[in-house]
Each structure stands twice: as structure tokens, then as C-alpha cells.
N, C-alpha and C positions, 0 to 999 in steps of 0.2 A: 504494500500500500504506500502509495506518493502524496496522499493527501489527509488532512486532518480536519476536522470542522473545530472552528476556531470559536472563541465567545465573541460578541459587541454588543454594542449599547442595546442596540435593536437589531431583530431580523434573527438572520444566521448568518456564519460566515464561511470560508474555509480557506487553507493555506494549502497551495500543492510544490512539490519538488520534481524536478526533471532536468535530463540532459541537454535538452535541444529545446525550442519554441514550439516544434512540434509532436513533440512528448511530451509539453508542459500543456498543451491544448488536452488531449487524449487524458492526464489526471486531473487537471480541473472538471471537464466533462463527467468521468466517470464517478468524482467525489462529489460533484452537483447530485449524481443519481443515487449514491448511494446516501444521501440525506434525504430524499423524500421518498426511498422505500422502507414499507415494513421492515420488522424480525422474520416476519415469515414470507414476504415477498424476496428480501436476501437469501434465506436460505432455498427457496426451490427456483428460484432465478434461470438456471442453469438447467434446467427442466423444459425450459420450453421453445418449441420450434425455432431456431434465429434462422433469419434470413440477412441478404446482404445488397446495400445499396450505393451508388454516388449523390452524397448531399455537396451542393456548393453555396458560398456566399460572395458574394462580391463587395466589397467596400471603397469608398473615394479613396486615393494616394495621391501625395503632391508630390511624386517623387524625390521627397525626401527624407526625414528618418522614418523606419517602419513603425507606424503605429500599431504593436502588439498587444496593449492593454486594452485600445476599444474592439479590435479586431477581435477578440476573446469575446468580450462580453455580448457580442452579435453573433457568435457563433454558440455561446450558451443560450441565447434566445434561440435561436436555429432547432438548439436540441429540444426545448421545453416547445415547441409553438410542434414540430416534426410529432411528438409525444402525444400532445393536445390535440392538433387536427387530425393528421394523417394515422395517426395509431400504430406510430414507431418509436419504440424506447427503448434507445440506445442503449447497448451491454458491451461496444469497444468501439474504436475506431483508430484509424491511420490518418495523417491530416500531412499535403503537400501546400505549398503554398507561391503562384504566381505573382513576384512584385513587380508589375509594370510599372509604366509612366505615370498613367493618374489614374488606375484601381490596383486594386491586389484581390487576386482569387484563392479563397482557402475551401480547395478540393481533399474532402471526408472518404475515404469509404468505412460505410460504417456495417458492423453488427445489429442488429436490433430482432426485438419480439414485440410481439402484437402487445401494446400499450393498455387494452384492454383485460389481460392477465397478468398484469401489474397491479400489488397492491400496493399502496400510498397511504404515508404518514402523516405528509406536509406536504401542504401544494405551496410551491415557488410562482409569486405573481410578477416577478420582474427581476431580472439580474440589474443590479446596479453601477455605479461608476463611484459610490462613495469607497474610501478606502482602496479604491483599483489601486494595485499594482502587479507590475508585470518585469521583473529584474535579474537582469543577466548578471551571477559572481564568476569574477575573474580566478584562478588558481587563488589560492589561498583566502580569497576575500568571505567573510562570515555575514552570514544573517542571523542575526541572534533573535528569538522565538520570547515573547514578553508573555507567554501563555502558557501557563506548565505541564498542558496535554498534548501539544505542538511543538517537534525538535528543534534544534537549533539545525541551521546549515549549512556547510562549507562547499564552495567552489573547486572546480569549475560545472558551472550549470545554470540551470534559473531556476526563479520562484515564482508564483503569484498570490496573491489574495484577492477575493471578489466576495462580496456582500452581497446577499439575494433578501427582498424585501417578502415577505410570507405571509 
């Protein structure tokens, strides 16, 4: 597990750890899901039919620094909204991502099961931007965890935090 559900004032939170940007997408994602499922929707998870899709999102780029932290939290809407309409809820995914000029494409292929054989704890009504972070450490550089269920970090890799309004 790369991710921890973190306390805040309000809401929920969660802190994930990864190598890459896009391994840092694939644990926040999966720690987003595994906060609004049951006990018993976790344990039989793994039980039910997955099938396999390409989800994309596209977002503006001014071609110049990447914006990783909004780009996340649009692709966490992605997952909740794919969950809510379509009756897909994600159980993995793989994330590339095209930085053009003035968009960037972050192409998913994801796992999922029928959304419908989910059960749920907590329904997520908006992933938000308070507390967004999205933070690449260099060799040696620390992220030190102010929350004593959540590790501390060390580089090289990144992090994020994202706050979901419930």
C-alpha cells in the first residue's frame, strides 16, 4: 500500500507515495477507492468480473511547467463521475501521459467492475484543490508526515495529498 488516509479539519484526506507521476496517479486513485469502500466491499473486491478499458482526459497546457496537481484532481473526478454514470469502479490502472503544446492527454487503461457491486461507505462529492499537493523529492530530500498514521518519506520519488469534500 502507497497511500494512507490522512486526518483534516474537514472532509477526508489522503497522502500517497510513488516513483514516477504516473505511479503517483495509479495510488492516489486506488486510495481515493479504497476510502469509500466497505469492510466487506474490500474484502470480496477481487471476486468480481473486471473488465478493461481506455479512459482519457485532456486538460489546457501553456506549454510550460506541467501542471501535475490539477491534472490529478481531474483525473480523480474522471474516476468518481466513470463510477457514478457509467458503472465503472476502478480496481487499477496504468496512466501515460501526452505533454503537448497547449493540452496534455492523460491516457488510463484501467481495470474496473460493475460499480453496481460495489459497496460504499462514503460517497466522495468533489475532489478538491485545498491542501493539493503534488511533489517531486530529489535523492535524499524528506517529506516529513505531521500525522502519526502516515510515514514519513524519503527520495527519490513523489508525493501527493488531495482532500475530497464528503
Amino acid at each position: 500500500m502507497s497511500s494512507w488516509p490522512r486526518p483534516t479539519t474537514a472532509d477526508i484526506a489522503l497522502r500517497a507515495f510513488a516513483s514516477s507521476p504516473s505511479r503517483l496517479f495509479t495510488e492516489a486513485s486506488l486510495g481515493m477507492q479504497d476510502i469509500l469502500l466497505s469492510d466487506e466491499a474490500q474484502r470480496i473486491l477481487n471476486t468480481h468480473v473486471r473488465h478493461s478499458s481506455l479512459w482519457q482526459i485532456e486538460a489546457p497546457h501553456d506549454g510550460g511547467s506541467q501542471a501535475w496537481d490539477l491534472l490529478l484532481v481531474q483525473w480523480l473526478e474522471e474516476v468518481l463521475y466513470r463510477a457514478e454514470i457509467h458503472n465503472q469502479w476502478l480496481v487499477d490502472c496504468q496512466l501515460a501521459f501526452s505533454w503537448e503544446e497547449k493540452k496534455v492527454i492523460a491516457s488510463g487503461h484501467v481495470s474496473w467492475v460493475e460499480s453496481e457491486h460495489v459497496e460504499r461507505e462514503v460517497e466522495i462529492k468533489a475532489v478538491t484543490s485545498h491542501e493539493l499537493q503534488f511533489t517531486e523529492l530529489k535523492v535524499s530530500e524528506h517529506a516529513h508526515s505531521p500525522w502519526e498514521q502516515v510515514p514519513d518519506f524519503q527520495g527519490p520519488g513523489w508525493f501527493c495529498d488531495v482532500v475530497f469534500d464528503i
